[in-house]
DODRENTOR-971585 format. One line per field, with one value per residue (C-alpha): residue number from 1; residue in three letters; x, y negated, z. Coordinates in steps of 0.2 Angstrom, whole numbers. Each point is the difference from the previous one (the first is absolute). Layout:
BEGIN
resi	[NUM; ...]
resn	[ALA; ...]
x	[X; ...]
y	[Y; ...]
z	[Z; ...]
***
This chain:
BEGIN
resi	[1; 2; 3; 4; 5; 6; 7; 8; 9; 10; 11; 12; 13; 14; 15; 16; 17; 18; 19; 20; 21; 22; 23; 24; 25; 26; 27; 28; 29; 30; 31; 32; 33; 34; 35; 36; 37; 38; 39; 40; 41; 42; 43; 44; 45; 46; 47; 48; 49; 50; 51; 52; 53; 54; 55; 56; 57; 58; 59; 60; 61; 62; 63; 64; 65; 66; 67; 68; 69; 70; 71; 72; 73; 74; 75; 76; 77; 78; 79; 80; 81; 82; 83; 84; 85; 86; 87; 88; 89; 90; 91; 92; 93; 94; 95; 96; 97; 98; 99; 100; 101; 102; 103; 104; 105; 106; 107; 108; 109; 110; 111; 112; 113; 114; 115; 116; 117; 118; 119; 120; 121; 122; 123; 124; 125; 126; 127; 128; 129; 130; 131; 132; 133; 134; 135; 136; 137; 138; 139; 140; 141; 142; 143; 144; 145; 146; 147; 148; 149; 150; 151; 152; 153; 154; 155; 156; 157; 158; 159; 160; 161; 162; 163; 164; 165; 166; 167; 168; 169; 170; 171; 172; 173; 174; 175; 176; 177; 178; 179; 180; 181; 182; 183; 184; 185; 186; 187; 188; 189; 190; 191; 192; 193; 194; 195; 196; 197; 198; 199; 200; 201; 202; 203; 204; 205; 206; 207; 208; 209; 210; 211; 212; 213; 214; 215; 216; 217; 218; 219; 220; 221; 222; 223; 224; 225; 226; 227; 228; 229; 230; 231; 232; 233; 234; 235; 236; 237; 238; 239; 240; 241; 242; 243; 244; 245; 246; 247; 248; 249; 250; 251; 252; 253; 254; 255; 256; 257; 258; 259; 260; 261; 262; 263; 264; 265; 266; 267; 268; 269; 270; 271; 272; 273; 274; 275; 276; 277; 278; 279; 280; 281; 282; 283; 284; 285; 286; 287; 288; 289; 290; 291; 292; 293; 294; 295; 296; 297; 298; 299; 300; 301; 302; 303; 304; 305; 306; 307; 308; 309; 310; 311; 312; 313; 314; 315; 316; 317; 318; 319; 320; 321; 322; 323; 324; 325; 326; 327; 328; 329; 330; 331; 332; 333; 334; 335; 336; 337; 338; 339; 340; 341; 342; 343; 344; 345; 346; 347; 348; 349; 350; 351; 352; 353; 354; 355; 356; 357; 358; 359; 360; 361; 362; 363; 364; 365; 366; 367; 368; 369; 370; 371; 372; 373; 374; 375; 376; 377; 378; 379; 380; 381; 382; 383; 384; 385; 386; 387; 388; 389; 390; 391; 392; 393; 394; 395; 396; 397; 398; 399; 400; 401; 402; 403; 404; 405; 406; 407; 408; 409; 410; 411; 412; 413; 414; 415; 416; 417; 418; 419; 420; 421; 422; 423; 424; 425; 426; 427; 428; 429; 430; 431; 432; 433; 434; 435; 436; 437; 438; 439; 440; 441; 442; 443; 444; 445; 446; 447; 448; 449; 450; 451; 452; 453; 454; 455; 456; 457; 458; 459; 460; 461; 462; 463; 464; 465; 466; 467; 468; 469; 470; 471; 472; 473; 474; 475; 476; 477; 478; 479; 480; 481; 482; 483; 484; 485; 486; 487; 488; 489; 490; 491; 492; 493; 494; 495; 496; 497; 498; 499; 500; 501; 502; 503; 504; 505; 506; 507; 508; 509; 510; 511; 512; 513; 514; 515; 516; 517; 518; 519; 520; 521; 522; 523; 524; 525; 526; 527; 528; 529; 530; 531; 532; 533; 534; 535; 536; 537; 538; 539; 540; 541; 542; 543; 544; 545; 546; 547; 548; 549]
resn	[UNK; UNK; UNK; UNK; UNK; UNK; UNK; UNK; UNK; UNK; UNK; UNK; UNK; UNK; UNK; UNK; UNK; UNK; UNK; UNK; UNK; UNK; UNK; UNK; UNK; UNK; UNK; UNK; UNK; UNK; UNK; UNK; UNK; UNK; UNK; UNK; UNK; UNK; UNK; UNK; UNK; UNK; UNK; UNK; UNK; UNK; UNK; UNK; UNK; UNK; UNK; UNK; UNK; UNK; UNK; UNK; UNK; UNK; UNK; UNK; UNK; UNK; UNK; UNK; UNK; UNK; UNK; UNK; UNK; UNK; UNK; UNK; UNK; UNK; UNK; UNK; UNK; UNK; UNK; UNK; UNK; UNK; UNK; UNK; UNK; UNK; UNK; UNK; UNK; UNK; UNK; UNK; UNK; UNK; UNK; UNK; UNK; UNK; UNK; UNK; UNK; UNK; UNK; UNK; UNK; UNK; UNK; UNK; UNK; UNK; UNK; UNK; UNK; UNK; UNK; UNK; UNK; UNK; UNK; UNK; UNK; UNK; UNK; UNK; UNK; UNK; UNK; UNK; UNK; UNK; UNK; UNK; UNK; UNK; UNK; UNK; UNK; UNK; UNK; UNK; UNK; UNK; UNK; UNK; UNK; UNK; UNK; UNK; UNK; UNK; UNK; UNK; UNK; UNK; UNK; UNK; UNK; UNK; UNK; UNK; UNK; UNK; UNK; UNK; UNK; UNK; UNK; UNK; UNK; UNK; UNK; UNK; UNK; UNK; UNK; UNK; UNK; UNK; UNK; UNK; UNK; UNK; UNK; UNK; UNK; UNK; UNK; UNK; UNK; UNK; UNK; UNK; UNK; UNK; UNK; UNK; UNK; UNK; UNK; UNK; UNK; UNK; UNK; UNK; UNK; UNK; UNK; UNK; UNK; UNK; UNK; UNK; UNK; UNK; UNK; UNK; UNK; UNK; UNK; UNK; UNK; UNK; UNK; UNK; UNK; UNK; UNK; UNK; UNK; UNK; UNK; UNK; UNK; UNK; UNK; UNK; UNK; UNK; UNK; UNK; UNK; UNK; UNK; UNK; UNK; UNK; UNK; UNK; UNK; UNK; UNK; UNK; UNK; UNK; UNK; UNK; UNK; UNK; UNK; UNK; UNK; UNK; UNK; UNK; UNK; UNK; UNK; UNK; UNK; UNK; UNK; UNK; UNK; UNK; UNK; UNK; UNK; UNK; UNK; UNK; UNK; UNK; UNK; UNK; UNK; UNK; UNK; UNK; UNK; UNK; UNK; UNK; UNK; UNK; UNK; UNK; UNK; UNK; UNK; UNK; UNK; UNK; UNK; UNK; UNK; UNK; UNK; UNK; UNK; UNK; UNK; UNK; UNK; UNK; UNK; UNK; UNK; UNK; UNK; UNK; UNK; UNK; UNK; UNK; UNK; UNK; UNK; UNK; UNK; UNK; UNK; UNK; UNK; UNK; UNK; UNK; UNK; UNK; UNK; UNK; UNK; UNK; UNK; UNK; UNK; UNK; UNK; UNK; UNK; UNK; UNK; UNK; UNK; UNK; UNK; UNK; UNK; UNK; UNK; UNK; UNK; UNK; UNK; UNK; UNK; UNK; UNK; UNK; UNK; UNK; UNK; UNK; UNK; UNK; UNK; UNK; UNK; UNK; UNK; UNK; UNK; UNK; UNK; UNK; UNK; UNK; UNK; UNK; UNK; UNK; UNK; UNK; UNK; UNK; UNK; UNK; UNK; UNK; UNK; UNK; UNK; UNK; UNK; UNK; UNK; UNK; UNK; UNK; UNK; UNK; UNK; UNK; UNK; UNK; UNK; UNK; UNK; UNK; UNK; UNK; UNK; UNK; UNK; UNK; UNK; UNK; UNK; UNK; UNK; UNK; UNK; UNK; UNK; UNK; UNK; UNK; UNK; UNK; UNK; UNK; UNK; UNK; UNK; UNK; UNK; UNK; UNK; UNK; UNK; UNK; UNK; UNK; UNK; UNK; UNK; UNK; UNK; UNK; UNK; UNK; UNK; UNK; UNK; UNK; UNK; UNK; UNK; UNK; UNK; UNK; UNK; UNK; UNK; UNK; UNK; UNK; UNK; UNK; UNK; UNK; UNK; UNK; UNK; UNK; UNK; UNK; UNK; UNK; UNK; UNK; UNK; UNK; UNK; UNK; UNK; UNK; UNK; UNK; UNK; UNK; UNK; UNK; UNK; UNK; UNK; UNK; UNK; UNK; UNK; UNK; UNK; UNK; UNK; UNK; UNK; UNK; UNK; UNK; UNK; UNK; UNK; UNK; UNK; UNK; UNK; UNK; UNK; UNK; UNK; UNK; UNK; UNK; UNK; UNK; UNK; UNK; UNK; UNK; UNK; UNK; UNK; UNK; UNK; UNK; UNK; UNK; UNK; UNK; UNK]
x	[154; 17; 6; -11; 9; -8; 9; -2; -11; -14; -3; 0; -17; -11; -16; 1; -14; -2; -4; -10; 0; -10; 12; 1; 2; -13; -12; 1; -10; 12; 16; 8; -3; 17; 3; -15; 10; 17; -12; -8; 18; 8; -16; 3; 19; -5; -10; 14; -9; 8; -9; 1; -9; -8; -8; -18; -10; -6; -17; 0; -17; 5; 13; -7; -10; -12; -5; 9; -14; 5; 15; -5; -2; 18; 9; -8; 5; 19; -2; -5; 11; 15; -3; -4; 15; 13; 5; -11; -4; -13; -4; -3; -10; 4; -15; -7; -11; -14; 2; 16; -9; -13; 11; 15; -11; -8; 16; 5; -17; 1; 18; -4; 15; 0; -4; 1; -5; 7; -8; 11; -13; -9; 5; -1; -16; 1; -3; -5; -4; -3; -14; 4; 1; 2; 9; -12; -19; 7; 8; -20; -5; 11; 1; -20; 5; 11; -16; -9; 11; 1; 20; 11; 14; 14; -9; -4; 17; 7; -12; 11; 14; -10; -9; 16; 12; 7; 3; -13; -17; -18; -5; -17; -11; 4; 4; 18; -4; -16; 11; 11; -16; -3; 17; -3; -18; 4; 16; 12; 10; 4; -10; 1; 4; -12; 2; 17; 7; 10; 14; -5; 15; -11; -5; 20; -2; -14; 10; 14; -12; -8; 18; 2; -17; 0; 15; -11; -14; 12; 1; -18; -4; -12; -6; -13; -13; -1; -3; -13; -14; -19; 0; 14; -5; -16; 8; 5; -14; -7; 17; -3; -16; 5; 14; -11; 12; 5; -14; 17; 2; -14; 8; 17; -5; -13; 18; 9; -15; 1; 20; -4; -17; -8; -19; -4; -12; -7; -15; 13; 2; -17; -7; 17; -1; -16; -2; 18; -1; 16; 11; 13; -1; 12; 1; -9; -14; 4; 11; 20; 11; 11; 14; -15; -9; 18; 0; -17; 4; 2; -10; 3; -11; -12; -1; -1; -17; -5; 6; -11; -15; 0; 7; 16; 6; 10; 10; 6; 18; 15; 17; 5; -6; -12; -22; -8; -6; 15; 9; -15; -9; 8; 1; -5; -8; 11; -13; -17; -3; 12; -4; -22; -8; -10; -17; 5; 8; 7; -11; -14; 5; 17; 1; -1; -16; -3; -12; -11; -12; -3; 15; 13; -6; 15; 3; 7; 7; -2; 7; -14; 12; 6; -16; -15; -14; -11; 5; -2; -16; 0; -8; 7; 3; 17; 14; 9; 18; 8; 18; 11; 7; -21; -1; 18; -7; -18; -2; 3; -7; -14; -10; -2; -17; 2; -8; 3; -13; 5; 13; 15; 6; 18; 1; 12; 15; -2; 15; -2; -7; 14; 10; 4; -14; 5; -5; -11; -15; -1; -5; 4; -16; -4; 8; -17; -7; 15; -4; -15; 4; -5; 15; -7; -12; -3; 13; 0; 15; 9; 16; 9; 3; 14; -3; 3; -16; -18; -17; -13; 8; -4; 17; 4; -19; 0; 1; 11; -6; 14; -6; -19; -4; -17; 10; 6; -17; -7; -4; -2; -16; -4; -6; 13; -6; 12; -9; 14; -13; -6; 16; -7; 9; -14; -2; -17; 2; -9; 10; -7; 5; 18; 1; -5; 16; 10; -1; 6; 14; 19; 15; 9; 17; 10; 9; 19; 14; 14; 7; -9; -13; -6; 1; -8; -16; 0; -2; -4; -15; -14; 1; -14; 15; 14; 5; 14; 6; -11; 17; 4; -13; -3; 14; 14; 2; 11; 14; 18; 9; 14; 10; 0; 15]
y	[-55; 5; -20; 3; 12; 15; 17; 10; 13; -11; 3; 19; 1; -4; -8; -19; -8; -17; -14; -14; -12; -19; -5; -20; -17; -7; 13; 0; 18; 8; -7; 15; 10; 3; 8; 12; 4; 4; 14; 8; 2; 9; 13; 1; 4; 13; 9; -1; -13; -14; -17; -17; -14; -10; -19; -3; -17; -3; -9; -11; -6; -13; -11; 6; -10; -3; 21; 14; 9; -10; 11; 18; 6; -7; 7; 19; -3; -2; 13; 13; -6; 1; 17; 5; -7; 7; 19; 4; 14; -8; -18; -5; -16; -12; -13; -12; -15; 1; 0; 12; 15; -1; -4; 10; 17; -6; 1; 17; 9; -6; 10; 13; 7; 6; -15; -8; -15; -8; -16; -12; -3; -10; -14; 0; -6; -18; -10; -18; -6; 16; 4; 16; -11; 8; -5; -10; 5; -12; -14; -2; 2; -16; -9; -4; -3; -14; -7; 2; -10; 13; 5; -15; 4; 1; 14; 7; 1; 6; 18; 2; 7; 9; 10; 3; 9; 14; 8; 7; -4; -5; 8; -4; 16; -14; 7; 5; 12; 6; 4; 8; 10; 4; 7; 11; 4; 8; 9; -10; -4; 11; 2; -16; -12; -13; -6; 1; -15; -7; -5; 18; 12; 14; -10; 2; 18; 2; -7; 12; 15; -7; 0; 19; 3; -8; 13; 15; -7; -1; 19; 2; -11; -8; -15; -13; 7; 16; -13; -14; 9; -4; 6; -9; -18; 8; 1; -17; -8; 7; -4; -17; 1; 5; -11; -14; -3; -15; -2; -2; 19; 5; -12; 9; 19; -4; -7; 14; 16; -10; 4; 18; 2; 5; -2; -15; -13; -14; 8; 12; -10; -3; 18; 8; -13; -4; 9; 0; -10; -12; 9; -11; -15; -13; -16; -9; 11; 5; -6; 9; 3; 13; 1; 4; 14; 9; 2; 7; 13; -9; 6; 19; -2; -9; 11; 15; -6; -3; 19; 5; -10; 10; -17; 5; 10; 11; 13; -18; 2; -14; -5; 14; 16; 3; -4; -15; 10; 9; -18; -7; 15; -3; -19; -6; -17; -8; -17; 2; -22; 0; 17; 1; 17; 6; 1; -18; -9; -18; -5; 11; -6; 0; 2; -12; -3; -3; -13; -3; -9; -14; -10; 12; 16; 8; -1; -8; 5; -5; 6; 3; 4; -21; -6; -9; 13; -15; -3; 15; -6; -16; -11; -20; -13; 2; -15; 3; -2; 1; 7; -3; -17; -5; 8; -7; -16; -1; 13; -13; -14; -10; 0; 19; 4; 17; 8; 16; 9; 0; 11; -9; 6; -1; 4; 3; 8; 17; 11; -12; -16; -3; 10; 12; 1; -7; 0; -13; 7; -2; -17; -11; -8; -18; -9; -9; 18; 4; -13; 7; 15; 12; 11; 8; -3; 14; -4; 7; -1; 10; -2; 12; -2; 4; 16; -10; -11; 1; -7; 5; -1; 7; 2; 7; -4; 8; -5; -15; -18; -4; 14; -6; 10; -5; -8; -15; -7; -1; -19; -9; 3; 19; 11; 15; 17; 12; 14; 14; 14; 2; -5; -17; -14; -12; -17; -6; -7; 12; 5; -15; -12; 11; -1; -16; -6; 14; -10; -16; 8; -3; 10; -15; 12; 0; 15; 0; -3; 10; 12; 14; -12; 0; 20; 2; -11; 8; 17; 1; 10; -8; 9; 11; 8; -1; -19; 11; -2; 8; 8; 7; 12; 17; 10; -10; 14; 10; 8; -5; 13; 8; 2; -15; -6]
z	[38; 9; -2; 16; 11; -3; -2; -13; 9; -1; -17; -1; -1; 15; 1; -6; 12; -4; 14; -6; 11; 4; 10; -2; 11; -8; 3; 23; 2; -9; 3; 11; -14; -4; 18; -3; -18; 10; 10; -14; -8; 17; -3; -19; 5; 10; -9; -16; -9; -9; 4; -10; 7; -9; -2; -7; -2; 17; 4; 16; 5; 9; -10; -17; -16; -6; 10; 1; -8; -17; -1; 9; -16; -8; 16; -4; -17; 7; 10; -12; -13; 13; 3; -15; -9; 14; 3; 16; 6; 11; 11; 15; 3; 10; 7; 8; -4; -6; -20; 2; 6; -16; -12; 3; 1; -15; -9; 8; -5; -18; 1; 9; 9; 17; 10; 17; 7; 16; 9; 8; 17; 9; 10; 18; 6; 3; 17; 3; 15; 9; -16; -13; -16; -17; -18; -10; 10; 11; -12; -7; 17; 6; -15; 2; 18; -7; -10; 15; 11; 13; -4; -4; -16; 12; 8; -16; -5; 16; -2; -16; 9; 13; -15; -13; 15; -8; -18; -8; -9; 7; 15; 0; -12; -14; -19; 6; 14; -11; -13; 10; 6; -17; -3; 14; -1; -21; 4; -5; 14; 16; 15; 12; -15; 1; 19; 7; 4; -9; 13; 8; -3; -5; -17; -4; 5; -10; -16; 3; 0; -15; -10; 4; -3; -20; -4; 4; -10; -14; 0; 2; -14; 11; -11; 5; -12; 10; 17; -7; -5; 1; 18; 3; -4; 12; 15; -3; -3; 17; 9; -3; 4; 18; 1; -4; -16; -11; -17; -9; 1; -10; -15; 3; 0; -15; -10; 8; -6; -16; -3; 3; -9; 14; 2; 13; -1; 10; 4; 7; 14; 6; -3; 10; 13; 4; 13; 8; 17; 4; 14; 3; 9; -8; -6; -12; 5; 18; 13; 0; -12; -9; 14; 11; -14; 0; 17; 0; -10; -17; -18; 5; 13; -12; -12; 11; 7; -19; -1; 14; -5; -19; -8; -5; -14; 11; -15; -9; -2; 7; -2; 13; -9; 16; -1; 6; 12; 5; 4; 11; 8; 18; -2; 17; 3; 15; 2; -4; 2; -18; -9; 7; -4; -14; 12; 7; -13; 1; -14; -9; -16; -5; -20; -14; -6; -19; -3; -18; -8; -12; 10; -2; -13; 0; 18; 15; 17; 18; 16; 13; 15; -2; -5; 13; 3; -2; -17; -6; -6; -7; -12; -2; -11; -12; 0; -14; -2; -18; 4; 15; -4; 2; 14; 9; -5; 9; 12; 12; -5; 13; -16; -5; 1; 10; 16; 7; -8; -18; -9; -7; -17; -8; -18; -13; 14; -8; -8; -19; 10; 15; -11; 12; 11; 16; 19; 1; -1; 21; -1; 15; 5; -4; 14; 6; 3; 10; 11; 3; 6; -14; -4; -14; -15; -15; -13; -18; -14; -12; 9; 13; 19; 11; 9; 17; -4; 9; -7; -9; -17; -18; -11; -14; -10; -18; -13; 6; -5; -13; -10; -1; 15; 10; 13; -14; 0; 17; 4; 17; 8; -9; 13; 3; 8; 10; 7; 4; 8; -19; -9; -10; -3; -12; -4; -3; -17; -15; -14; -13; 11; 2; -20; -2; 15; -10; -18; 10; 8; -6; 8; 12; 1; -16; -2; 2; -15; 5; 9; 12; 6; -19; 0; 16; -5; -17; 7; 18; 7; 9; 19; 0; -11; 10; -9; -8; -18; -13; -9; 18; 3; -4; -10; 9; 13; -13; 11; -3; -11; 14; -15; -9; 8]
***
C-alpha cells in the first residue's frame, strides 16, 4: 500500500476503519458521496485511525433494471464479503438511495464489526412555479396531469429541473429519507442523520464527527449486534410510524433482523404500530418536505415525543455510546405545522397495517397516512392484470371495462415473479378515470411502491403469485374485500372453487438460466421475510476474527 504515498507510521498499528462507499454517476442520490468520504477520513486522522475507502455495488433507483431490489441482496453480499476478506478494524457506511442503506447495513450486521452508517441527504425542497414540489410524489402527481391534459409535456419536463436542484436523494418521506430515519431511529447513525440537507454544511460536519467517532468504537468493541436488538427494530417501527414512513422499510429491517437472528415479524409491525399517530407532515402523505422536517427539529424531536408518549425504548443503545434517551431528551420542536403533536397529530394513524385473509394469508401491507379515508372500506369488482407488460398494455385502453369503484389487481411482480419485486404496485389509474376526476381507486398486487407514492394501495401480498399464491388465480369480475379497521383483505371465491382455478394454473415466469438472477429466483424469500436469500439469514452474523489478518 505505500505505492500510495503513505508513510510508514500508518502501519504501526492503528485502527483500520474501512469506508465503503455508493458513490456512482449512475446512481444521482449518491453521487457526492466521495466528498462525505474525504470528511469521515479528516475525523478518522484525528482520532489516529487509519482509513481506506472503499467502493461497493451501488443501487440507483432511478437508472437501474429490471429494480434495484433485484440486486439489494447481491450488493450486501459485496459488502460483507469486502469487509470480511480485508483487515478492518471497523466501517463506516456510506448511503443514500433507497437500496444502499438496506443492503449495505445488511452486509455489516452479518460481519459484525463496529459499524457506522452515514446518509448522503436530502435534496433541497423543490419549487415550481411558486408551489413546494417533491422528488417523485410529484412526478405521479404530474404525470396523470399529463393524461389529464391539464399539464402539457413541455411543462412536464420543465418541473424536472425545478425538483432535481441539488446533490442528494429524495426529499419527499420517500424510502431514502425513511431509511435514513431508520438508521437513526435503531442507533446506527449519529444524532441528526436522517434530515440534514444534503447541500447543508452541517451534513459534512456530521461526517467528520462520524469518522472520529468509529475509532472510539473500535476500542469499545461496540459492534452492531450490541445496537440492533429487538427493542431496537421497535423504536423503528414506531419511528416510521410518526414519520409516516415508506412500506419498503418494513421489507428492509425484516432482511436486516434476519442477518442478525433477531426476533421480528410482520405482525411486528402492526401490533408495535398500531396505535402510533403520524406526526410529521410531509410529503407523500402531508404537504413539506425533508429540508422543512430538519428545520423543525429533525427525527430528534420525533423521537423525543415518542419518548415522552412511553413509545420509545428509551435504554436502547447507538453508535455514540449514549441512550436513545440521553440523545433526544431536550430535542425541541421549532414548527409545529411539520413535526404536529402527539394530542393533535397530523394523521391518527401513521403505521403500517398488516392485512389478511384468504387474498393474501401470509400477509400484505398498506400505508393508512397515504391512503383515502373513504376507501378504507371498500368492496368492488377485481380487473385483473397478469403481469406488468398486461397491465402497460391495457390500462389505457377506451375498452377496459373499469369504473372507479372496483379494485385493480397486478399479479405475478413479486420478489420470484418481476424478479425483483418492483415499484409498480402504485398503479397509475386508467387514463378514462383520470379524466374524470377520481384520483385514486383501491389497488392490490404483490409488487412494491416507491415511498414517494400516495393511494390506497396493497403491496407486497403473500404468498406472491408466481409461487401459486391466492393472488395468481383471481379472475376479472371476483369481488375483492379491503376492510383495514379489522385487518381483512378477502376475495369472495371459496376454497373449491380456489382449488379447482389452482389445478388449472401454470407459472407464466420462467425462472432464470444463468447468472444471479438464477440464484436470486432459486433462493429468495417472499416479503413477509424480508425477500432476503434463504442462505443469508441467521448464523451469517459470525464476527470477523480481528486476527485473521
Amino acid at each position: 500500500m505505500k505505492n500510495q504515498g503513505l508513510p510508514h507510521h500508518m502501519f504501526d498499528g492503528r485502527p483500520v476503519i474501512g469506508i465503503c462507499n455508493t458513490w456512482s454517476e449512475l446512481t444521482p442520490c449518491n453521487a457526492h458521496l466521495r466528498d462525505i468520504a474525504e470528511r469521515v477520513k479528516r475525523g478518522v486522522y484525528e482520532m489516529g485511525g487509519f482509513p481506506v475507502e472503499f467502493p461497493v455495488m451501488s443501487l440507483g433507483e432511478t437508472l437501474l433494471r429490471p429494480t434495484a431490489m433485484l440486486f439489494r441482496n447481491l450488493a450486501s453480499m459485496d459488502v460483507e464479503e469486502s469487509i470480511r476478506g480485508n483487515p478492518l478494524d471497523a466501517v463506516v457506511l456510506l448511503v443514500g438511495c433507497d437500496k444502499t442503506t438496506p443492503s449495505l447495513m445488511m452486509g455489516a450486521a452479518s460481519c459484525d464489526l463496529p459499524t457506522l452508517v452515514v446518509s448522503g441527504g436530502p435534496m433541497l425542497n423543490g419549487r415550481f412555479r411558486n408551489e413546494r414540489i417533491g422528488s417523485g410524489t410529484h412526478v405521479w402527481k404530474f404525470d396523470a396531469m399529463v393524461k389529464a391534459g391539464e399539464l402539457s409535456t413541455e411543462e412536464f419536463m420543465e418541473t424536472e429541473a425545478c425538483m432535481s436542484r441539488s446533490v442528494g436523494h429524495c426529499m419527499t418521506m420517500g424510502t431514502a429519507s425513511t431509511m435514513a430515519c431508520m438508521v437513526e431511529a435503531l442507533g446506527m447513525g449519529m444524532p441528526g442523520n436522517a434530515a440534514i440537507p444534503a447541500a447543508d454544511s452541517r451534513r459534512m460536519a456530521l461526517a467528520h464527527m462520524a469518522g472520529r467517532r468509529i475509532v472510539e468504537m473500535v476500542s469499545e468493541d461496540l459492534t452492531p449486534s450490541k445496537i440492533l436488538t429487538r427493542e431496537a427494530f421497535e423504536n423503528a417501527i414506531r419511528a416510521n410510524g410518526a414519520i409516516g414512513g415508506s412500506t419498503n422499510a418494513v421489507i428492509h429491517l425484516l432482511a436486516l433482523a434476519g442477518r442478525l437472528g433477531v426476533e421480528h415479524s410482520l405482525d411486528d409491525w402492526d401490533q408495535m404500530g398500531r396505535d402510533v399517530p403520524c406526526l410529521v407532515n410531509l410529503m407523500p402523505s402531508g404537504d413539506y418536505l425533508m429540508e422543512d422536517f430538519y428545520y423543525a427539529g429533525g427525527l430528534p424531536a420525533v423521537l423525543r415525543k415518542l419518548g415522552d408518549a412511553g413509545l420509545l425504548h428509551k435504554d436502547t443503545l447507538t453508535v455514540n455510546g449514549k441512550s436513545h434517551w440521553e440523545n433526544v431528551q431536550d430535542a425541541d420542536v421549532y414548527d409545529d405545522n411539520v413535526i404536529f403533536p402527539t394530542e393533535k397529530p397530523f394523521k391518527e394513524a401513521g403505521g403500517i397495517v398488516v392485512l389478511r385473509g384468504n387474498l393474501a394469508p401470509d400477509g400484505a401491507v398498506l400505508k393508512p397516512s397515504a391512503a383515502s379515508p373513504e376507501l378504507m372500506q371498500h368492496t368492488g369488482r377485481a380487473v385483473v392484470f397478469e403481469d406488468i407488460d398486461d397491465y402497460k398494455a391495457r390500462i389505457d385502453s377506451d375498452d377496459l371495462d373499469v369504473d372507479a369503484s372496483c379494485v385493480l389487481v397486478l399479479k405475478n411482480c413479486g420478489p420470484r415473479g418481476y424478479p425483483g419485486m418492483a415499484e409498480v404496485g402504485n398503479m397509475a389509474l386508467p387514463a378514462k378515470i383520470l379524466k374524470t376526476g377520481v384520483t385514486d381507486m383501491v389497488r392490490v398486487s404483490d409488487a412494491r411502491m416507491s415511498g414517494t407514492a400516495y393511494g390506497t394501495v396493497v403491496l407486497h401480498a403473500c404468498p406472491e403469485a408466481a409461487v401459486g399464491g391466492p393472488l395468481a388465480f383471481i379472475e376479472n369480475g371476483d369481488m375483492i374485500t379491503l376492510d383495514v379497521a379489522t385487518r381483512e383483505l378477502s376475495v369472495n371465491v371459496d376454497e373449491q372453487e380456489f382449488e379447482a382455478r389452482r389445478q388449472k394454473w401454470k407459472p407464466i415466469h420462467p425462472q432464470a438460466t444463468r447468472g444471479y438472477v438464477k440464484m436470486y429466483q432459486e433462493t429468495v424469500m417472499q416479503a413477509n421475510e424480508g425477500a432476503d436469500l434463504d442462505f443469508l439469514r441467521g448464523g451469517s452474523g459470525a464476527p470477523v476474527p480481528r486476527d485473521s489478518h
